[in-house]
N, CA, C and O atoms as a MOPAC input file, in Angstrom:
PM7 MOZYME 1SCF
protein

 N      0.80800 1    -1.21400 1     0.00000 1
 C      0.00000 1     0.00000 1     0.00000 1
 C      0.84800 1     1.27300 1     0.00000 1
 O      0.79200 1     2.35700 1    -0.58200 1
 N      1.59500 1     0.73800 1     0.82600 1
 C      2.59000 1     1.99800 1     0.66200 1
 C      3.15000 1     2.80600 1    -0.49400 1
 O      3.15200 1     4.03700 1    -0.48900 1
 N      3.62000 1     2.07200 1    -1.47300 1
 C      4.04500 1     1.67000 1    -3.04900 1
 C      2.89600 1     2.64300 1    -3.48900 1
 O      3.02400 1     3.83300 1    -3.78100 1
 N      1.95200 1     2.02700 1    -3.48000 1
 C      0.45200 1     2.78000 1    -4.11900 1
 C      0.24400 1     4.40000 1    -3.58000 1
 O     -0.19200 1     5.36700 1    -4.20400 1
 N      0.62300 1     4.32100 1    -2.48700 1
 C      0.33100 1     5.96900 1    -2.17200 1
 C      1.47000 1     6.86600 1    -2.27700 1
 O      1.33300 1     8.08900 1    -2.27500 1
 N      2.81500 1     6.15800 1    -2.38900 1
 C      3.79100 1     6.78900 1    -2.70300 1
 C      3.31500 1     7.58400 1    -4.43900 1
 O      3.18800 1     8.78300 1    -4.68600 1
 N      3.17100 1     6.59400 1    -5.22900 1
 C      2.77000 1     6.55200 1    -6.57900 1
 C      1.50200 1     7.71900 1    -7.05400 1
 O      1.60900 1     8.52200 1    -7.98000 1
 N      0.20500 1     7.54000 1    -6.06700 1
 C     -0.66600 1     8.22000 1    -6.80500 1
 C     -0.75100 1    10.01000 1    -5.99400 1
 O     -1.44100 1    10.93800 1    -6.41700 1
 N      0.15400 1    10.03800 1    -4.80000 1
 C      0.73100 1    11.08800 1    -4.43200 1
 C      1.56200 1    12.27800 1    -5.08200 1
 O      1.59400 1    13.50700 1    -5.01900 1
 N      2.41500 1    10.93000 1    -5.94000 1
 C      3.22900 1    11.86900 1    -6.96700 1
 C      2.44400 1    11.92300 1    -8.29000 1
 O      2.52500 1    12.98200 1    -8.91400 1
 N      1.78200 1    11.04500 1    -8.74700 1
 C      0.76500 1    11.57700 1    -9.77900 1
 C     -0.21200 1    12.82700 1   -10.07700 1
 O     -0.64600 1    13.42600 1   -11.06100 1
 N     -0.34800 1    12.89900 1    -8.17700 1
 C     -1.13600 1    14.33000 1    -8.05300 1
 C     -0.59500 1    15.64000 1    -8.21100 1
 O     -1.11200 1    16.70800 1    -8.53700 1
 N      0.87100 1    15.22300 1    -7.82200 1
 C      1.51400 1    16.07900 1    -7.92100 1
 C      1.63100 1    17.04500 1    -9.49200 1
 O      1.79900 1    18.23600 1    -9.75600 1
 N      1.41800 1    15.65900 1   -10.36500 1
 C      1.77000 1    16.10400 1   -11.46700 1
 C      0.57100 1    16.67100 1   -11.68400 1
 O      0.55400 1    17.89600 1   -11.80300 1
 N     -0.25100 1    16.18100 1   -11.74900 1
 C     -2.03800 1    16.70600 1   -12.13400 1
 C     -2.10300 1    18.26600 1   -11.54100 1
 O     -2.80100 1    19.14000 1   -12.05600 1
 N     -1.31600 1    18.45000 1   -10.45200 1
 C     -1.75900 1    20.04100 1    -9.72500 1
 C     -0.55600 1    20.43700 1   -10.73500 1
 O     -0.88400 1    21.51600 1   -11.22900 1
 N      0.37500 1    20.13200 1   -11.12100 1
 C      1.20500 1    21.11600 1   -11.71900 1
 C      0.86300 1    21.06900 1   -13.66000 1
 O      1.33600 1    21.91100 1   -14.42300 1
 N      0.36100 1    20.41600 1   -13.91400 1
 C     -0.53000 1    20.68900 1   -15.35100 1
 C     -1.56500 1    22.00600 1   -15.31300 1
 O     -1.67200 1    22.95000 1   -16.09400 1
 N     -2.32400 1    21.66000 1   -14.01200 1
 C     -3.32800 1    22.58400 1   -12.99100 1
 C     -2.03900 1    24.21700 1   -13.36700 1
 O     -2.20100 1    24.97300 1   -14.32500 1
 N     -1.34800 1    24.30000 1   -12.73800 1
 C     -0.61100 1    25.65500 1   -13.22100 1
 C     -0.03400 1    25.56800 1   -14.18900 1
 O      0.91600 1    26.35100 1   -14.18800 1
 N     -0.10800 1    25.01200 1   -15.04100 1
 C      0.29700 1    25.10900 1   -16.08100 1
 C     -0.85400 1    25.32200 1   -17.18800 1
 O     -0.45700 1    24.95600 1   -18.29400 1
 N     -1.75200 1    25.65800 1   -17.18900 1
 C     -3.01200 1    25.25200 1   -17.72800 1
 C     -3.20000 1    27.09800 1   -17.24200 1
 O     -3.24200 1    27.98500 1   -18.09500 1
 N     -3.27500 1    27.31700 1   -15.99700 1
 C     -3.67600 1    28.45600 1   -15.75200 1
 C     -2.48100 1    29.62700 1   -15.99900 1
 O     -2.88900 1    30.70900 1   -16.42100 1
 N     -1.50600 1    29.52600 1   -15.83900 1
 C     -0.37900 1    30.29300 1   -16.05600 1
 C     -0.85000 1    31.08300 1   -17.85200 1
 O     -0.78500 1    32.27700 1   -18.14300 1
 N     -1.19600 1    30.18600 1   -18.55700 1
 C     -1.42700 1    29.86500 1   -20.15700 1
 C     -3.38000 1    30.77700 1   -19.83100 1
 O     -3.93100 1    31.37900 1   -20.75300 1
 N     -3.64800 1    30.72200 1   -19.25500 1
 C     -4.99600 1    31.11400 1   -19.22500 1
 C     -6.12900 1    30.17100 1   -19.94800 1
 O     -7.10600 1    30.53200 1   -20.60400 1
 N     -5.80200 1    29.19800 1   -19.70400 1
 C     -6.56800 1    27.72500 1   -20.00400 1
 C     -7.29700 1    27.79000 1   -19.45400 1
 O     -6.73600 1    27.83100 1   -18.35900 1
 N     -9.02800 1    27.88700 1   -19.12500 1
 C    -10.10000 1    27.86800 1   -18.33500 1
 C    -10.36100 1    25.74900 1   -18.41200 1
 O    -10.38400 1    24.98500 1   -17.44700 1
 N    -10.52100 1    25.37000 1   -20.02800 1
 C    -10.93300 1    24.20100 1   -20.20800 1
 C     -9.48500 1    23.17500 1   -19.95600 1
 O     -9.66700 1    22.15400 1   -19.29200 1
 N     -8.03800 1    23.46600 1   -20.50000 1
 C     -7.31100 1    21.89500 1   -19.81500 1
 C     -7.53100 1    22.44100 1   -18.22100 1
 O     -7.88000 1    21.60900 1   -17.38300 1
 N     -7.27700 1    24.15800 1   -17.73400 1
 C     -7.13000 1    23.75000 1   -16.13400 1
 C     -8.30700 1    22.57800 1   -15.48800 1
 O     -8.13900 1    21.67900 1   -14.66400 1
 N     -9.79500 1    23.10300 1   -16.39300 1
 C    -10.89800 1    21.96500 1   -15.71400 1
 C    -10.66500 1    20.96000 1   -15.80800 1
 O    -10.70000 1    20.26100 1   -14.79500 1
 N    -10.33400 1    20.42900 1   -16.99400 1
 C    -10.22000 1    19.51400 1   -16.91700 1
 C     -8.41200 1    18.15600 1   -15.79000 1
 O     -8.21500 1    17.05300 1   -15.28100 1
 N     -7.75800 1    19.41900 1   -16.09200 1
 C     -6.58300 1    19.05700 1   -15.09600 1
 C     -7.20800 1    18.85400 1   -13.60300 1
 O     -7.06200 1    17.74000 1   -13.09900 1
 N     -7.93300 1    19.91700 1   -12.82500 1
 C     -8.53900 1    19.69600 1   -11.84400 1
 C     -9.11000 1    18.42600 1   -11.67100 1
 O     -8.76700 1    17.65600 1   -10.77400 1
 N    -10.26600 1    18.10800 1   -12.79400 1
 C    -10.40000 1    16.90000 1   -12.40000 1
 C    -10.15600 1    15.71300 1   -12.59100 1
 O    -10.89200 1    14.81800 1   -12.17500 1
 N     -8.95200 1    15.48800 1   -13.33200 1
 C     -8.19400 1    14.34700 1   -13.08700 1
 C     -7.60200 1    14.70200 1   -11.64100 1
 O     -7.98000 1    13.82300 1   -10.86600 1
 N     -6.94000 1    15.50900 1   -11.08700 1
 C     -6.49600 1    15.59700 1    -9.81400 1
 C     -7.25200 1    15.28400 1    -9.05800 1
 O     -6.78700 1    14.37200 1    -8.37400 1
 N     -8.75500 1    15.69200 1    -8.62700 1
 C     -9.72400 1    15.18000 1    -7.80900 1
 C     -9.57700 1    13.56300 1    -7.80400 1
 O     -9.21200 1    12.94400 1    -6.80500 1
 N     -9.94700 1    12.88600 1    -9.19200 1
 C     -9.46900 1    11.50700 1    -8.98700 1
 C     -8.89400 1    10.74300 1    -8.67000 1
 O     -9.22300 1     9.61700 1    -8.29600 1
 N     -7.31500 1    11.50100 1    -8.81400 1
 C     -6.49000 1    10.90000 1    -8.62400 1
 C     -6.48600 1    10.95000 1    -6.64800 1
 O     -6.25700 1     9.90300 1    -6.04200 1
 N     -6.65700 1    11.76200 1    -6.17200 1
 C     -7.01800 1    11.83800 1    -4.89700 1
 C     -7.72600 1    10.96100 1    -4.37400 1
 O     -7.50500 1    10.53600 1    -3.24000 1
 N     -8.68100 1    10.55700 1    -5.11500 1
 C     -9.72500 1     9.59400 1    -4.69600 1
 C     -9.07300 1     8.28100 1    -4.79000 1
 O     -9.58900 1     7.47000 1    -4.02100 1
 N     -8.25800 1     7.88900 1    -5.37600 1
 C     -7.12200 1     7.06600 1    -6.08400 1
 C     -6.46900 1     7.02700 1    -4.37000 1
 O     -7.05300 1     6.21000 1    -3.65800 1
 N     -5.73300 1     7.54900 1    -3.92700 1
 C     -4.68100 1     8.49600 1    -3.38900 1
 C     -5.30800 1     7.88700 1    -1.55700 1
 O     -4.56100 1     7.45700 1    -0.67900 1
 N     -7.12000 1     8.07700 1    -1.43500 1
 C     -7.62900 1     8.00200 1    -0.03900 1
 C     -7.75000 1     6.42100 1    -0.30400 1
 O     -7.42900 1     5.75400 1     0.68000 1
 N     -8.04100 1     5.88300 1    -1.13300 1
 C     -8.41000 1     4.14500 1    -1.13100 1
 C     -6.83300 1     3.51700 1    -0.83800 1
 O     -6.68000 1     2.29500 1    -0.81500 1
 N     -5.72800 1     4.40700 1    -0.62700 1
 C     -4.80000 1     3.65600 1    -0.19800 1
 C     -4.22600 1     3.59400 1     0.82100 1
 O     -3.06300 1     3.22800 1     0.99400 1
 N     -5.51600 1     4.18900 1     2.13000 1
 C     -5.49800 1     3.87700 1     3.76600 1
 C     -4.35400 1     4.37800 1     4.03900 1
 O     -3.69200 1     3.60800 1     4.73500 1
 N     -3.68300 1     5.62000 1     3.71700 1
 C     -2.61300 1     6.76300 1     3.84100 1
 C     -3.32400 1     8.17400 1     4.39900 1
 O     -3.41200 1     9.13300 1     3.63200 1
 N     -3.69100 1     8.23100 1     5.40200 1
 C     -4.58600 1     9.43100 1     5.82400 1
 C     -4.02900 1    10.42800 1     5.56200 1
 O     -4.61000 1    11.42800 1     5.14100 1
 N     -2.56200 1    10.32500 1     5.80000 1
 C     -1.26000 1    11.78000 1     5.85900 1
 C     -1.45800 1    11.84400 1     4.77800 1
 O     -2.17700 1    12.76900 1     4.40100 1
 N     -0.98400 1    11.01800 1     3.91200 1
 C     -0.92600 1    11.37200 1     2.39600 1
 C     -2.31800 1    11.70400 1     1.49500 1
 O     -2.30300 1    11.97500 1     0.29400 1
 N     -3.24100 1    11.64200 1     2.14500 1
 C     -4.66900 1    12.10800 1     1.50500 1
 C     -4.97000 1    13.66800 1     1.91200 1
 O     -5.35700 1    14.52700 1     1.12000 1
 N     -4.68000 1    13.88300 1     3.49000 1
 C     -4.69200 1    15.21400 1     3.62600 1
 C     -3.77900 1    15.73200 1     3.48500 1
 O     -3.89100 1    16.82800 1     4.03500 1
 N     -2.42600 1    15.57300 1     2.84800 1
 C     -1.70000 1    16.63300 1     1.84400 1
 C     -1.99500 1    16.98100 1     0.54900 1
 O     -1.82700 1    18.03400 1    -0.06600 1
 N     -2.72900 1    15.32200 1     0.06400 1
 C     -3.42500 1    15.76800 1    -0.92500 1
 C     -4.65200 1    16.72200 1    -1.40200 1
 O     -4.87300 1    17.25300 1    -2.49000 1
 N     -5.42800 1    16.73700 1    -0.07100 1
 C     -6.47000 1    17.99400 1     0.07800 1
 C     -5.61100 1    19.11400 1     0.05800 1
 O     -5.63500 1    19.63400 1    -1.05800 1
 N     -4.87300 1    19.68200 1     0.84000 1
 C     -3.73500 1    20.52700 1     1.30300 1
 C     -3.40700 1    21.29800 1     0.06300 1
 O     -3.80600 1    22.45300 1    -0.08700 1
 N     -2.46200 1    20.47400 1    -1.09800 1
 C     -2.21000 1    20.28000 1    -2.24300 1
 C     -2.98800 1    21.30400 1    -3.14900 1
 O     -2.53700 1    22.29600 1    -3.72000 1
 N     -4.20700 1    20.83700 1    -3.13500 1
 C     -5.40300 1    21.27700 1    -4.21800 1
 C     -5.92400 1    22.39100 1    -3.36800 1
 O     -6.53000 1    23.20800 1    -4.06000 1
 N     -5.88500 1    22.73800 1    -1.91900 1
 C     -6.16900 1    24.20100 1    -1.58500 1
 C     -5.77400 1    24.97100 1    -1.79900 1
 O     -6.29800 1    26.06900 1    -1.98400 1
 N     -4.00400 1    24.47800 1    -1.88300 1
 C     -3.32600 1    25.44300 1    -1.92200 1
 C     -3.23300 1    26.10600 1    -3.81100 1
 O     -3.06200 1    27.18900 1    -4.37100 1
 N     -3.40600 1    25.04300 1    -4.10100 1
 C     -3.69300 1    25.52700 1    -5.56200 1
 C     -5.19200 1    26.82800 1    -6.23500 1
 O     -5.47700 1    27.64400 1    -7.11200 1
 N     -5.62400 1    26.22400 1    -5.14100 1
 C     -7.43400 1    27.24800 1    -5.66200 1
 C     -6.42900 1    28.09900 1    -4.99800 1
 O     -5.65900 1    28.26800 1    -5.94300 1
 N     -5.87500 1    28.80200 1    -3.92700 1
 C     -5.32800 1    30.20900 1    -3.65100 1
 C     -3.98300 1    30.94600 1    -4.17300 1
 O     -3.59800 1    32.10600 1    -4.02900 1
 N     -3.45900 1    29.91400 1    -4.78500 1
 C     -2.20200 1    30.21100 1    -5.66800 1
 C     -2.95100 1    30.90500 1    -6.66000 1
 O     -2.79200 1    32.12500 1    -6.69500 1
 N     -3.80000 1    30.33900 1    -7.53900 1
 C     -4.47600 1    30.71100 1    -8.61000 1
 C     -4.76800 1    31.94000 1    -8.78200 1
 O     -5.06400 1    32.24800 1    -9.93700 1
 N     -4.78700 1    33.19900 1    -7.56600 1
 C     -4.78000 1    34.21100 1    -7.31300 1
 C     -3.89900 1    35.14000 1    -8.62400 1
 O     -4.41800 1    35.70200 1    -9.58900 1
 N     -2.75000 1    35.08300 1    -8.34500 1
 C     -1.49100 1    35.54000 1    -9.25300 1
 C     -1.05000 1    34.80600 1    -9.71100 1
 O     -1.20900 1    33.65700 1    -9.30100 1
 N     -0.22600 1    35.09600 1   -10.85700 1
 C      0.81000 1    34.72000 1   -11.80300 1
 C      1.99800 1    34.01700 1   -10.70300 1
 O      2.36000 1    32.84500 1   -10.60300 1
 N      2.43800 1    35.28100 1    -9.91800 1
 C      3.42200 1    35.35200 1    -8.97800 1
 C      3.36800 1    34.44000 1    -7.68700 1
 O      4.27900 1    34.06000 1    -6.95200 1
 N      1.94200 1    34.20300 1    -7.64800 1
 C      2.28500 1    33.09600 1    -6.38300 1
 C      1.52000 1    32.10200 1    -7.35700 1
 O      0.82400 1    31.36200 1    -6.66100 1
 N      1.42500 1    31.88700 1    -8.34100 1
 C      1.61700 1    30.71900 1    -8.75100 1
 C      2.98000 1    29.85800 1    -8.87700 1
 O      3.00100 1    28.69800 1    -8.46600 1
 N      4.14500 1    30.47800 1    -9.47600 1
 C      5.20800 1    30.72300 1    -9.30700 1
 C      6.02600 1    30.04300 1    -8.07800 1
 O      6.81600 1    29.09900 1    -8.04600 1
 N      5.51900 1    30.89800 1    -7.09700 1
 C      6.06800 1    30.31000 1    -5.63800 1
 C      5.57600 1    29.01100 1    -5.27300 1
 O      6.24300 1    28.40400 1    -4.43500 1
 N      4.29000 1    28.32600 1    -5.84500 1
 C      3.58300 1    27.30800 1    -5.51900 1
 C      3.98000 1    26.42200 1    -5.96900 1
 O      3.89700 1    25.38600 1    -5.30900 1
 N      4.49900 1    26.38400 1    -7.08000 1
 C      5.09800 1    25.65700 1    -8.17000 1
 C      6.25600 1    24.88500 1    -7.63000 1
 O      6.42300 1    23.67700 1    -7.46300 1
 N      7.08900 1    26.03600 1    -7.38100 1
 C      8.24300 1    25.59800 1    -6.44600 1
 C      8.00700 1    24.85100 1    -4.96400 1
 O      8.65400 1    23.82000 1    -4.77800 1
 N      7.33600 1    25.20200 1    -4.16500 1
 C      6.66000 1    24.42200 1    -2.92000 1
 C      6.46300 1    23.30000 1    -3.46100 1
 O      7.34800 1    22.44500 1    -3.42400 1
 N      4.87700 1    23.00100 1    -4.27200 1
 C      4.94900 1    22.22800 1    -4.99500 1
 C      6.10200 1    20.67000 1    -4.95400 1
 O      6.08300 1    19.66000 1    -4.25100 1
 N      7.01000 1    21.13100 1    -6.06900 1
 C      8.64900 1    20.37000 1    -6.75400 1
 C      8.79100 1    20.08000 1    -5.16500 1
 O      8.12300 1    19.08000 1    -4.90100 1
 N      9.45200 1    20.62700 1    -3.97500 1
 C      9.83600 1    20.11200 1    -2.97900 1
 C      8.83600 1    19.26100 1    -2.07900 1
 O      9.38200 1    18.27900 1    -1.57800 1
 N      7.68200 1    19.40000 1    -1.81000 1
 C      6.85000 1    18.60000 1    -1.25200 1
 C      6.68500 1    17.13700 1    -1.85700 1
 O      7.04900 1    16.20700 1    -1.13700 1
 N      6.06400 1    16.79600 1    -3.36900 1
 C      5.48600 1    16.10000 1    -3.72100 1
 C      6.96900 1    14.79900 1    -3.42600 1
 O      6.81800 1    13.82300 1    -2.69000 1
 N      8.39200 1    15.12600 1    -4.23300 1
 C      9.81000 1    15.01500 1    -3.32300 1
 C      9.83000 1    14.21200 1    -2.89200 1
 O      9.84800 1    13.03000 1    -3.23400 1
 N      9.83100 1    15.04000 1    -1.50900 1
 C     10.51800 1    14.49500 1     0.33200 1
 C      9.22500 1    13.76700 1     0.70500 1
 O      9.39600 1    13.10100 1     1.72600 1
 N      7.84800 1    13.66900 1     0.15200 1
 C      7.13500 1    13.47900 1     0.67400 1
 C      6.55700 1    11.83400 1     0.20100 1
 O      5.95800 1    11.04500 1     0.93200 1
 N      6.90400 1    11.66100 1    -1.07100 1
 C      6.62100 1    10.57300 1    -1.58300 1
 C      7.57900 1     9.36400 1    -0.98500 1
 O      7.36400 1     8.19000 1    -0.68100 1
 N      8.87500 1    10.32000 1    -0.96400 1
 C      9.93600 1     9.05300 1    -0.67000 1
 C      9.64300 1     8.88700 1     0.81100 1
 O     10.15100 1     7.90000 1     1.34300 1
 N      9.02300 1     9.56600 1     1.44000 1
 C      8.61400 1     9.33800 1     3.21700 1
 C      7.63600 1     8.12000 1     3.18800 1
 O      7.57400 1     7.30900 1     4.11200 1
 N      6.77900 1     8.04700 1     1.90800 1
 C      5.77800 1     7.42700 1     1.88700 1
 C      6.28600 1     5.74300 1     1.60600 1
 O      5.81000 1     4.71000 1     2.07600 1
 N      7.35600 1     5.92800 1     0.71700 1
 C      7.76400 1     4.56100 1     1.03200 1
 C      8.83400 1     3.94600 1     1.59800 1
 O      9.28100 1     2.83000 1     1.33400 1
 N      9.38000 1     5.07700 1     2.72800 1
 C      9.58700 1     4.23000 1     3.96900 1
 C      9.51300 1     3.67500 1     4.72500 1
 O     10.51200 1     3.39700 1     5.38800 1

């Protein structure tokens, strides 16, 4: 299980960073649709009895609806982002 949440943790990761990438570009339709592959993948993410790793994954996608604000703290999020998804996956399969 571990394996599995390591995996769909960092998948989300990628899904939130398509997510700014989508909006950076002023994409209304891939960001929607990026969003909700990310929602899924979350859902993906809680069926693998990783509570920590589900509520970073909420965490994750909040922090994204308030990044979305600016260009500029999209930017900074991005980078948070790259270091979290990281240190956090490889925690997951320790």
């Amino acid at each position: 299980m571990t394996q599995d949440a390591a995996f769909y943790f960092a998948n989300l990761g990628a899904d939130v960073t398509r997510c700014i990438s989508a909006a950076k570009a002023r994409n209304e339709t891939r960001y929607e649709d990026s969003l909700s592959r990310a929602y899924q993948t979350l859902e993906l993410l809680h069926k693998t009895a990783r509570p920590e790793a589900y509520e970073e994954g909420l965490l994750m996608l909040r922090g994204l609806a308030l990044a979305r604000v600016t260009p500029e703290t999209l930017e900074s999020f991005q980078s948070s982002l790259d270091s979290l998804v990281g240190a956090f996956s490889a925690r997951l399969v320790s």
